[in-house]
C-alpha positions as a printed Julia matrix, in Angstrom:
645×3 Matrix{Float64}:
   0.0     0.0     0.0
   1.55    3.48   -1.11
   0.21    5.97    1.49
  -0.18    9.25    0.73
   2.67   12.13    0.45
   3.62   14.12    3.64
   1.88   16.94    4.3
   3.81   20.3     4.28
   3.18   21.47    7.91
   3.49   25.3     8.72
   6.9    26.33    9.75
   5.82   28.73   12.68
   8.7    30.69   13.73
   8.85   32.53    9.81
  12.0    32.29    7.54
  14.3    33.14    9.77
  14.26   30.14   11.86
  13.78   27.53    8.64
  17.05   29.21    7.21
  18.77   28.78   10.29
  17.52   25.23   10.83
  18.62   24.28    6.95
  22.16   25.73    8.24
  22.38   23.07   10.43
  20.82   20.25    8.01
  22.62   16.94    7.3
  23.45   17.86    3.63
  22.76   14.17    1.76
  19.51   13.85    4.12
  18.69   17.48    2.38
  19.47   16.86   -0.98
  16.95   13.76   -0.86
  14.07   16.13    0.12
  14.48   18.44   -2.59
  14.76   15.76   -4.8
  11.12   14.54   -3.95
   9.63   18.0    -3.36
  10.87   19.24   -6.68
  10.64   15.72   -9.46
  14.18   17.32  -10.12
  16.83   14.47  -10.98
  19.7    16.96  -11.76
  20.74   17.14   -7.61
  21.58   13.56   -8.48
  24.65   14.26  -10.42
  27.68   16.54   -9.52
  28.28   18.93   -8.46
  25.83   17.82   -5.45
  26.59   13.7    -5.25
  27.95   13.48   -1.59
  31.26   11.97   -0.91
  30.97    8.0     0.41
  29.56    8.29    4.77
  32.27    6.58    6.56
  32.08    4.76    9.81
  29.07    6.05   12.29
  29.83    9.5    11.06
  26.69   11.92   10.02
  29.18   13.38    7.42
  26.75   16.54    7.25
  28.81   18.41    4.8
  28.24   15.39    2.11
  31.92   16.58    1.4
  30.68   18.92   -0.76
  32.49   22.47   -1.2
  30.61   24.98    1.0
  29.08   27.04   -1.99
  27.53   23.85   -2.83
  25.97   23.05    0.19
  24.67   26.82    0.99
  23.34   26.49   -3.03
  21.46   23.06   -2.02
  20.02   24.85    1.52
  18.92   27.83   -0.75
  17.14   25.85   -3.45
  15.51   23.66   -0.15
  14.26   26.22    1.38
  12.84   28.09   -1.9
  10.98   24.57   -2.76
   9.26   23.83    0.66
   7.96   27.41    0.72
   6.69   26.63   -2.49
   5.17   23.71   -1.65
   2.96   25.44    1.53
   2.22   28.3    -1.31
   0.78   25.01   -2.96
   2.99   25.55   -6.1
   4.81   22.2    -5.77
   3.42   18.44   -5.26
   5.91   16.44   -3.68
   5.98   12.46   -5.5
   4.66    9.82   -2.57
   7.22    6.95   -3.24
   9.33    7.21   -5.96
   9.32    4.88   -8.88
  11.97    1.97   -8.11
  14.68    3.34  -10.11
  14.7     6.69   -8.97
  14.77    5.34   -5.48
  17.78    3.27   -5.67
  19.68    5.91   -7.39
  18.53    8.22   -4.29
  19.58    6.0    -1.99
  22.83    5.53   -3.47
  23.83    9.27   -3.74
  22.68    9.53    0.03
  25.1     7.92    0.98
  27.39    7.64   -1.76
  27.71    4.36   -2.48
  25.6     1.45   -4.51
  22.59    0.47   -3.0
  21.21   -2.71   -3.86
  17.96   -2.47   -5.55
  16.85   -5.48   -2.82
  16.99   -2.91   -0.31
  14.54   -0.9    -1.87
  11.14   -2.65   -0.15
  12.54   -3.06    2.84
  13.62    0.72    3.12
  10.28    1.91    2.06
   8.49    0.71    4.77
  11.05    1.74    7.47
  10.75    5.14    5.64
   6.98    5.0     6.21
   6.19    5.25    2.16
   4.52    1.5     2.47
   2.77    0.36    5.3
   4.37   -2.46    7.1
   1.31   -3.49    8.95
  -0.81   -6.48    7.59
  -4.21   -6.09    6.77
  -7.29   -7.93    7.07
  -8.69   -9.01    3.45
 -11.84   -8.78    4.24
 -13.07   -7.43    8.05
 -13.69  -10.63   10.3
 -17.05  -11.31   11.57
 -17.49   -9.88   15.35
 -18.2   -13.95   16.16
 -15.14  -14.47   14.83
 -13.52  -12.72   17.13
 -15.96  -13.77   20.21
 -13.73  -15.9    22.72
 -10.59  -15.44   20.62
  -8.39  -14.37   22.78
  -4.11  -13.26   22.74
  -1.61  -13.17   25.91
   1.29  -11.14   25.48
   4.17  -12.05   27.97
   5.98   -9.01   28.85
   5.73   -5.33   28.26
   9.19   -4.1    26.93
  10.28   -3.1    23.23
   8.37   -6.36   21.61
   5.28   -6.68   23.95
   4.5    -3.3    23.4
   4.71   -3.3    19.83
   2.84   -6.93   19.57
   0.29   -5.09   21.59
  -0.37   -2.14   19.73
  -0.62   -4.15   16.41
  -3.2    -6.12   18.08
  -5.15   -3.07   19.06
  -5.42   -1.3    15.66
  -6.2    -5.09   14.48
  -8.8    -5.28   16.63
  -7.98   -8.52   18.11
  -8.54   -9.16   22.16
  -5.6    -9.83   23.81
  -4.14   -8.99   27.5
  -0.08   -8.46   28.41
   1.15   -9.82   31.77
   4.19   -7.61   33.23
   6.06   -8.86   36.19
   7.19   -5.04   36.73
   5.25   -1.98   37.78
   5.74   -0.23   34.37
   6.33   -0.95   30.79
  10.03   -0.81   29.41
  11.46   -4.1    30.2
  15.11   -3.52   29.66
  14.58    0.2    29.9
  12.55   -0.2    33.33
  14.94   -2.18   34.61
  18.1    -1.12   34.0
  19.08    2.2    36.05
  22.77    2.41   36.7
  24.21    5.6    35.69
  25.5     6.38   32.53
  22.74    3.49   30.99
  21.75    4.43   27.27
  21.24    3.23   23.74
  23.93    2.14   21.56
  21.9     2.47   18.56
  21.1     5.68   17.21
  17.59    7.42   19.04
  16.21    8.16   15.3
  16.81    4.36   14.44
  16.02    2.59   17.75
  12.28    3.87   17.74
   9.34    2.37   15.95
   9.2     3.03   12.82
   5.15    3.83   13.02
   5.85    6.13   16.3
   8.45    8.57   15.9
   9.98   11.17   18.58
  11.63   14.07   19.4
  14.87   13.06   20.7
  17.03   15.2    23.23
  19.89   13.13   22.05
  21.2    11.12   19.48
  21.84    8.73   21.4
  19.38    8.79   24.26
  19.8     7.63   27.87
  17.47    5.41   29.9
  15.21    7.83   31.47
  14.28    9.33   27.92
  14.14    5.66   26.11
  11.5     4.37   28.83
   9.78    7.92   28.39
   9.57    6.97   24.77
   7.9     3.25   25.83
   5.32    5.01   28.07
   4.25    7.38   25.4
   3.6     4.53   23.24
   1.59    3.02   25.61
  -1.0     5.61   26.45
  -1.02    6.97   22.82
  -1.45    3.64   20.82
  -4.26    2.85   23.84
  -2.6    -0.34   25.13
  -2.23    0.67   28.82
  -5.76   -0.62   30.0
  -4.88   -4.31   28.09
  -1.64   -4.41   30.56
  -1.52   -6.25   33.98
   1.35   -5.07   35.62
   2.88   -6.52   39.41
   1.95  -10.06   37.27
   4.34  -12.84   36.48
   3.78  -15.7    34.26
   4.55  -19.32   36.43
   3.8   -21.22   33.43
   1.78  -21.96   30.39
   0.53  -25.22   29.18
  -1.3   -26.14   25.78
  -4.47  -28.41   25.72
  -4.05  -30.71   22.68
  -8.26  -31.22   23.07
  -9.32  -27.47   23.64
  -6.52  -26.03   21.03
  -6.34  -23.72   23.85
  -3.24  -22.49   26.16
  -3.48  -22.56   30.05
  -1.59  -19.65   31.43
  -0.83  -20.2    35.43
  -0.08  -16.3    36.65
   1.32  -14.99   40.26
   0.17  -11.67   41.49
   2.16   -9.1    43.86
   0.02  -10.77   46.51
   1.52  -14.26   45.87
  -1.64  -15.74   44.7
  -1.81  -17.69   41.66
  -4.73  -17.91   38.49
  -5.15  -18.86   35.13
  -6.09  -17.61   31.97
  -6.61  -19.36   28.68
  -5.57  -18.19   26.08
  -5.77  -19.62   22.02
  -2.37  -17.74   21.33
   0.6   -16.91   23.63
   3.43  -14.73   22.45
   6.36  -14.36   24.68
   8.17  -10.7    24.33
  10.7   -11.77   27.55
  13.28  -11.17   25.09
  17.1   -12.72   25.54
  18.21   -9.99   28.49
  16.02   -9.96   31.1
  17.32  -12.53   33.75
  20.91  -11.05   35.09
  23.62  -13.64   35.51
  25.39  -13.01   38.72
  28.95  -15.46   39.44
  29.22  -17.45   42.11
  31.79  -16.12   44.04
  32.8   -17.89   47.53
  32.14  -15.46   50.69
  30.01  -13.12   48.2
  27.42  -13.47   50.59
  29.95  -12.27   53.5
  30.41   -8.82   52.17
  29.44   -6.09   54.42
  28.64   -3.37   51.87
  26.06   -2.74   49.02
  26.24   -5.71   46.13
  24.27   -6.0    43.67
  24.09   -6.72   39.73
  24.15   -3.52   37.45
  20.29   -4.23   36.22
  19.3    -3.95   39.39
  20.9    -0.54   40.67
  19.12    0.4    44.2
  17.76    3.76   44.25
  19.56    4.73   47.62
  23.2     3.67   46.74
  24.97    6.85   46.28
  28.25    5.99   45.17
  30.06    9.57   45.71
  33.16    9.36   48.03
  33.2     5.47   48.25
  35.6     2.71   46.6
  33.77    0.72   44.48
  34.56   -2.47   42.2
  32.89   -3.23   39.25
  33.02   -7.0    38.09
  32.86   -7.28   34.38
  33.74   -4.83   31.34
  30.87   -5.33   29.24
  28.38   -3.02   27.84
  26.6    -2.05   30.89
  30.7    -1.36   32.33
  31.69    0.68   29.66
  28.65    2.57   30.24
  28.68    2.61   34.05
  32.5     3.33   34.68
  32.86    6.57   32.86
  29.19    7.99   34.57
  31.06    7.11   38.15
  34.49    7.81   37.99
  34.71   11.1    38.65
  32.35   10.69   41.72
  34.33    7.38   43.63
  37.05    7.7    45.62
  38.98    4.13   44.26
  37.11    2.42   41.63
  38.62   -1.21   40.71
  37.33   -2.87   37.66
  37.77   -6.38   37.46
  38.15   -8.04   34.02
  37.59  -11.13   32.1
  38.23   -9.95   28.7
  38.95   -6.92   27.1
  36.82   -5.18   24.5
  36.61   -3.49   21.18
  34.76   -0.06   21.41
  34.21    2.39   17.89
  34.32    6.04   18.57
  30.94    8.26   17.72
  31.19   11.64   17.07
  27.44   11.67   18.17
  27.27    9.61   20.98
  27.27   12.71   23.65
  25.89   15.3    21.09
  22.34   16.97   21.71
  19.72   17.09   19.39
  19.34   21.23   18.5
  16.09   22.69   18.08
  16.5    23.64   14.58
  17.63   19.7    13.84
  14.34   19.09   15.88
  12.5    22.15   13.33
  13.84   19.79   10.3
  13.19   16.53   11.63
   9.21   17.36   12.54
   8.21   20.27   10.08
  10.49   19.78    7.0
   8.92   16.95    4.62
  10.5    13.64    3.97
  13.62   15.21    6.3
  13.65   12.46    9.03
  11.99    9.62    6.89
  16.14    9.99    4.87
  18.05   10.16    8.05
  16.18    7.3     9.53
  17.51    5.73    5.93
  21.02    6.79    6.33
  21.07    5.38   10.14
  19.61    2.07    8.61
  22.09    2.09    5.88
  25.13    2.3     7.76
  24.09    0.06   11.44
  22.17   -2.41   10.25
  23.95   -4.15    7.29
  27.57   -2.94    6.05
  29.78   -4.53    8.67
  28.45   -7.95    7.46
  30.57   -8.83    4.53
  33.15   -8.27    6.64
  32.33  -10.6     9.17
  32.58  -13.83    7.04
  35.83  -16.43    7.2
  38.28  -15.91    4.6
  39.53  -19.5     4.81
  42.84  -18.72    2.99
  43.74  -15.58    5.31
  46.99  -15.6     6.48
  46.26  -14.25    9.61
  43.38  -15.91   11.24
  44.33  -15.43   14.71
  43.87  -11.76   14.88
  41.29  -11.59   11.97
  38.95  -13.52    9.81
  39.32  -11.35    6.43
  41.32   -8.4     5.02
  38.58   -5.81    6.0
  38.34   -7.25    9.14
  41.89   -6.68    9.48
  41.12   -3.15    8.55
  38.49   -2.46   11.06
  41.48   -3.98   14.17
  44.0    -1.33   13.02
  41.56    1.51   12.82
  40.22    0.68   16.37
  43.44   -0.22   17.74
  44.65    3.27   16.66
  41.82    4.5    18.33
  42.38    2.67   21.39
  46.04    3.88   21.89
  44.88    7.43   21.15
  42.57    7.58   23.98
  45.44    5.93   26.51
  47.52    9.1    25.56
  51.43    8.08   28.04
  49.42    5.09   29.11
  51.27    2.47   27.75
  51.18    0.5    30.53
  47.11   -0.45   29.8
  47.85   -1.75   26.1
  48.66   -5.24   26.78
  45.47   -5.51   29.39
  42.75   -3.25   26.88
  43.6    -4.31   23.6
  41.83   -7.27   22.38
  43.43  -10.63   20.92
  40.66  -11.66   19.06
  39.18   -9.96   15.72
  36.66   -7.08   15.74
  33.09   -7.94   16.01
  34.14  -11.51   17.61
  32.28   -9.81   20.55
  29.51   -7.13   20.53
  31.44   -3.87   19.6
  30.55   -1.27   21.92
  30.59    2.75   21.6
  33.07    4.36   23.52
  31.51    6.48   26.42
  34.78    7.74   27.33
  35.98    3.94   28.98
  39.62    4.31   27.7
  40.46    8.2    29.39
  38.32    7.19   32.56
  40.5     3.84   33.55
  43.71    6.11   32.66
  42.63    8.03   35.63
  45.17    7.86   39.03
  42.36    6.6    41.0
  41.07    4.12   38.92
  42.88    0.15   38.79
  41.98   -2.5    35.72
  42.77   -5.75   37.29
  42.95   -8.5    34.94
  43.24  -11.5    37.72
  40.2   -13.78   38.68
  38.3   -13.06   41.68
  38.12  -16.0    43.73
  37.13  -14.68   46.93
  35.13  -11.99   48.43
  35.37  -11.0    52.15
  33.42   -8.24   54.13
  35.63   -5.41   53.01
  37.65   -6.61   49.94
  37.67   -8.86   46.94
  40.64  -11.4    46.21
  42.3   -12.06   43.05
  43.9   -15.37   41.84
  47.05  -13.75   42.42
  46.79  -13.37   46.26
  46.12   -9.53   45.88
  43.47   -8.1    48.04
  41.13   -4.95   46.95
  39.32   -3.09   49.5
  35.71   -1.95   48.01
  32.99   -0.56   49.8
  30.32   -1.49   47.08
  30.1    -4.27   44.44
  28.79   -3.6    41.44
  28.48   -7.44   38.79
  28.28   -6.11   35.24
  28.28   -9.65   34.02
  25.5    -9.61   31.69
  22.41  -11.75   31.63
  21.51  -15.57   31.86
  21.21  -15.25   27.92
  21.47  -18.55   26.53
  18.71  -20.1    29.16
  15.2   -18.52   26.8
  12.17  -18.35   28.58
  12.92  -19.08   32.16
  12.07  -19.62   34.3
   8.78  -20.17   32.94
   7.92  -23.91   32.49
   5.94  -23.91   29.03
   4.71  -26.82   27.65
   3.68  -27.77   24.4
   1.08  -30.46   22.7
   3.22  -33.58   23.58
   3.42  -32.25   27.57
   7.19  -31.9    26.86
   8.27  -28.35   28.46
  10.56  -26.06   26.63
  13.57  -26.82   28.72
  13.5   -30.22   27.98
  13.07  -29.56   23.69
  16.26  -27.01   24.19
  18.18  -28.32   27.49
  19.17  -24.63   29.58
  21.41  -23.51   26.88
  20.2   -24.9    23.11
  17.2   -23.02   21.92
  15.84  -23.04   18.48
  12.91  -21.78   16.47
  11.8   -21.12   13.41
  13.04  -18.03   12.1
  13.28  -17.22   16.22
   9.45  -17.59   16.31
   8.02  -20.79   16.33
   8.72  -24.13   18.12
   7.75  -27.45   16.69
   5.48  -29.32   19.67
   4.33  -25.95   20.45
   1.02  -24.85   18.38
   0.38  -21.07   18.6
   3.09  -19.94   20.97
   5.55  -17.56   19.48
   8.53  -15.86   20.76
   9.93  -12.15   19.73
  13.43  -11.45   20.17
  13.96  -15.19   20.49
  16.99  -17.46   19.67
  19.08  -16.95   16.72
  17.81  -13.07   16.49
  20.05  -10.92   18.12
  21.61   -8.34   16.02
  25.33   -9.06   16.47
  26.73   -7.1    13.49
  24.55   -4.18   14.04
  21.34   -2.43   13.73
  18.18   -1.73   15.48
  16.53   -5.04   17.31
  13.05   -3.08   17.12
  13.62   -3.07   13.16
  13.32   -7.3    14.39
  10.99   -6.92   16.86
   8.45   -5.15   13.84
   9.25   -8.28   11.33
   8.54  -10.19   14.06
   5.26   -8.97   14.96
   4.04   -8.59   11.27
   5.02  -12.66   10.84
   3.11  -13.36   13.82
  -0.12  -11.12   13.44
  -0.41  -12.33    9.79
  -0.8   -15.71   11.5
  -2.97  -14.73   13.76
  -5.23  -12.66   11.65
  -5.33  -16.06    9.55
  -6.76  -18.11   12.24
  -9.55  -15.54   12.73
 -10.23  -15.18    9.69
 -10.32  -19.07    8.14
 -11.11  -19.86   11.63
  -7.98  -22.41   12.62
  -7.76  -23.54   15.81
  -3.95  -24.41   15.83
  -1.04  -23.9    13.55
   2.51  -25.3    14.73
   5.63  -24.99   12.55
   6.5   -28.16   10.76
   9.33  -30.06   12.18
  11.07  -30.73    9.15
  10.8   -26.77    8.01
  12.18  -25.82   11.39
  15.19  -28.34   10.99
  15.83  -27.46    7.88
  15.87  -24.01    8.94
  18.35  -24.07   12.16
  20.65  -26.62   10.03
  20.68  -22.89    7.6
  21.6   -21.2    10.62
  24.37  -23.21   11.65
  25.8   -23.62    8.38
  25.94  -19.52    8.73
  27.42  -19.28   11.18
  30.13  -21.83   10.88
  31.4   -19.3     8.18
  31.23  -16.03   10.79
  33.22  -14.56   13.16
  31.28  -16.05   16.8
  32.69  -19.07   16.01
  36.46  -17.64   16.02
  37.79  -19.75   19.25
  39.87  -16.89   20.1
  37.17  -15.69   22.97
  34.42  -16.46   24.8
  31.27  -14.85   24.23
  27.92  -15.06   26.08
  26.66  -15.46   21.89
  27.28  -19.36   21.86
  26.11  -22.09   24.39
  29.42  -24.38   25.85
  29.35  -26.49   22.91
  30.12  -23.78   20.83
  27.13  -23.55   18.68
  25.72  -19.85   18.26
  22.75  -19.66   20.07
  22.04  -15.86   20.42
  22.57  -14.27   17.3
  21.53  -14.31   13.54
  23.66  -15.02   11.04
  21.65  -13.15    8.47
  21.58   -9.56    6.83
  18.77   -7.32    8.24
  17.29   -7.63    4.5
  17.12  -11.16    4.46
  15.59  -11.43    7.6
  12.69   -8.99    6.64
  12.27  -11.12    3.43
  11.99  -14.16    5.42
   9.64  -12.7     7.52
   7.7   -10.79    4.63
   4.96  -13.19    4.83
   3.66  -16.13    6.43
   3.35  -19.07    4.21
   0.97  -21.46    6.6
   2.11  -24.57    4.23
   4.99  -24.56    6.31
   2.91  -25.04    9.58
   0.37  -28.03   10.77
  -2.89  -26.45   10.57
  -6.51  -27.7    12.76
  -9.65  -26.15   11.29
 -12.29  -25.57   13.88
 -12.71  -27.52   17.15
């Protein structure tokens, strides 16, 4: 469906404030929007094609000579004045030819014309919702019923597609609030490491403080959603899921819940999707005497709201994401801070990553047409898909200890240079901060200013084991003893172990723990289990973005998959549909295949990605376009399907 063209909304503070927005405009983002408020092809050819967007850069200039860009902001701002004067009628979606070739010169390089579907929906020119054929019978409908487990990112979203479908559903939230990992996680310095203009729906977009946002404005976003889209009143919050079982005779699930008040109930339900996600259960070591310490300990996900840190020595166990974020927000406020560490990491330097969001970049983004629907594109462009070449095995590499390709080689020079630029006379840190093992072999993280905070007198990166923790002090594998007066685990989350602790069972009363053992999970393109008829899972295994890009972009191809199912069984009136065995084998052998040719198998680290056995269990080997083609529609000839009970 091609909707209609963007309106041309009123600019309200006069000329004066457009032209000093346009000053500030991204100039390939620009250039786009002229293009399709004007039909004029000629800013696709030079003088005005932008120089290639490296790395995370905005590259606003387009590398363009400055009387080009002021030329390009001159002829913008004549055109959208001419459009409110109702002189010009900007094109909808542009024919498929033109928009490749835009796309290209955006960011000035080849765009594949198979990214062209795909980016017109996440632009908003196509819907990406599913529609019914024909409107379902209110019968239909009568005792039909959806749970939704969870109320983060994906719950939310599966909601609010079930709302404006008009399907009855409830969502069951163990916390107070919606937000999942955005709820939950509060230690300082916690934020996105996806751009804000990318990691938002694409149907709900906001006004973002920052480019890259932290917590308190990312679950701000999540409660919007949920009183605007009308989901709030479908939510049961303070209500945790014990376990859900499905009755082979009724077709129906059985979904055992525990209030705050400890007492349990059930609900039935003919579809259950789980939106618990991969990171919701922290993982926090077993450490002998842990339990002796005298002071505050606690994992980073679950920061206490009276631990002030200021003035005390704190260790931090773990140099992961939630580290890199949490170290640099403290250090200035501890008096010793001691960072144990496992591994070291790669981290890729954003010129964004502290930078607010102006008003006049705000003026563009909400009043200028088509302005954010081609920096949403650029974002997509360069996070979700152009590290992935370079993450495949070059088998004949000479080098395939530090790197699995030639570009991959690439990328460990340019960060390694960036490393040793941030240590500045530090030499002493290189051998414990610079990684072994190739870029992207773990999740590459944004630096939030990790390197110049552990260069800091006050601040110790201790690369022993702990193997003891006593009231006042933490004990290395090397005898040493570090006195702390808090404990902070940044050790990530019990990952591999999908779904617990919930015990769900499927038609054969086998429970999911026993079809995927605690650290094994599969499913059809991360959806569907064989055994277990209308249960699906978002963010589930196999779908975590490990080579970049926005998991709600997932979470949305996720949700379409499933509500074109469900809209089918309301429609034809099915009573079960469960994923073919042989389809889902088939599958998962796919998958593994994959990834025996990435870098997460590289043995050179450990990484919470892959289960002990060393299969990848976490993440998807695919492009971000393949996974939205695979997900385009639901074929239900590769599902067992029960008419009417």
């Amino acid at each position: 469906m091609i909707e209609s063209p963007a309106p041309y909304p009123p600019v309200t503070d006069g000329d004066t404030a457009l032209r000093a927005a346009l000053a500030e405009a991204n100039i390939p983002t620009l250039l786009m929007v002229l293009v399709q408020l004007t039909g004029d092809r000629h800013w696709l050819a030079d003088p005005y094609r932008p120089t290639r967007t490296k790395g995370m850069s905005d590259h606003d200039t387009g590398g363009l000579a400055p009387e080009v860009q002021d030329l390009i902001r001159a002829e913008a701002f004549d055109a959208i004045r001419r459009g409110q004067a109702g002189e010009l009628t900007p094109m909808g979606l542009p024919p498929e030819d033109l928009f490749v070739e835009m796309m290209s010169v955006c960011v000035g390089e080849r765009v594949p014309v198979e990214y062209a579907p795909m980016m017109a929906e996440e632009m908003g020119f196509v819907s990406r919702d599913t529609t019914w054929e024909t409107p379902p019978r209110p019968e239909a409908l009568t005792g039909f019923h959806v749970v939704v487990i969870g109320a983060g990112v994906s719950g939310l979203c599966a909601a609010i597609k079930l709302e404006q479908a008009g399907i009855p559903y409830t969502v069951l939230e163990k916390n107070d609030s919606v937000g999942g990992t955005w709820l939950d996680n509060r230690y300082p310095g916690c934020g996105v490491d996806t751009p804000s203009h990318l990691y938002s729906y694409s149907f709900a977009p906001q006004e973002w403080p920052n480019y890259y946002s932290k917590r308190p404005h990312l679950h701000e976003y999540l409660e919007r959603c949920a009183t605007e889209f009308g989901v709030r009143h479908r939510i049961q919050f303070r209500t945790e899921v014990v376990s859900a079982v499905y009755d082979e005779a009724r077709t129906t699930w059985t979904v055992t819940l525990r209030g705050e008040d400890g007492v349990e109930r059930e609900l039935t339900a003919n579809v259950v999707i789980s939106a618990v996600g991969q990171l919701n259960r922290p993982s926090v070591p077993k450490i002998p005497g842990a339990e002796t310490f005298a002071g505050p300990a606690f994992h980073s996900a679950q920061w206490p709201s009276d631990v002030d840190v200021k003035g005390r020595r704190v260790a931090v166990v773990g140099t992961g994401a939630s580290a890199m974020q949490l170290v640099p927000a403290i250090a200035d406020e501890v008096a010793a801070l001691t960072v144990f560490q496992r591994s070291p990491q790669w981290a890729a330097p954003s010129e964004n990553y502290r930078r607010s969001v102006t008003d006049h970049v705000k003026l563009l983004m909400d009043e200028v047409p088509f302005y954010a629907a081609w920096y949403r594109f650029r974002l997509a462009w360069s996070f979700n898909d152009k590290v992935h070449a370079s993450l495949q095995l070059d088998p004949e590499w000479e080098h395939p200890e530090r790197s699995v390709n030639a570009v991959n080689d690439g990328h460990r020079r340019f960060f390694t240079d960036y490393i040793l630029s941030q240590l500045g006379d530090r030499t002493d840190l290189i051998p414990k901060v610079l990684p072994t093992y190739p870029p992207f072999g773990k999740r590459m993280l944004i630096d939030n200013g990790w390197f110049q905070a552990i260069t800091k007198d006050h601040v110790e990166l201790v690369t022993e084991h702990v193997t003891e923790i006593r009231p006042d002090r933490l004990v290395t594998a090397d005898g040493a003893e570090h006195e702390a007066d808090v404990i902070v685990y940044a050790t990530g989350f019990d990952s591999l172990r999908m779904l617990a602790p919930m015990d769900i069972r499927g038609r054969s009363g086998r429970s999911i723990r026993e079809a995927w053992g605690d650290d094994d999970a599969h499913a059809y393109l991360g959806l569907a289990v064989p055994d277990f008829p209308n249960f699906f899972c978002l963010y589930g295994p196999n779908t975590n973005l490990g080579h970049g890009g926005s998991l709600i972009f997932l979470t949305e191809c996720g949700v379409r998959y499933i509500m074109e199912i469900v809209q089918q069984m309301v429609a034809e009136g099915l009573s079960a549909v469960e994923v073919r065995q042989d389809v889902h084998d088939e599958y998962n052998a796919r998958v593994d295949a994959a990834h025996d040719r990435m870098i997460w198998t590289h043995p050179g680290m450990d990484t919470w990605y892959r289960n002990g056995r060393g299969r990848v269990v976490t993440n998807s080997p695919w492009r971000v376009v393949d996974y939205w083609q695979m997900t385009r529609t639901a074929r239900l000839e590769e599902f067992h399907v029960e008419g009417t009970s």
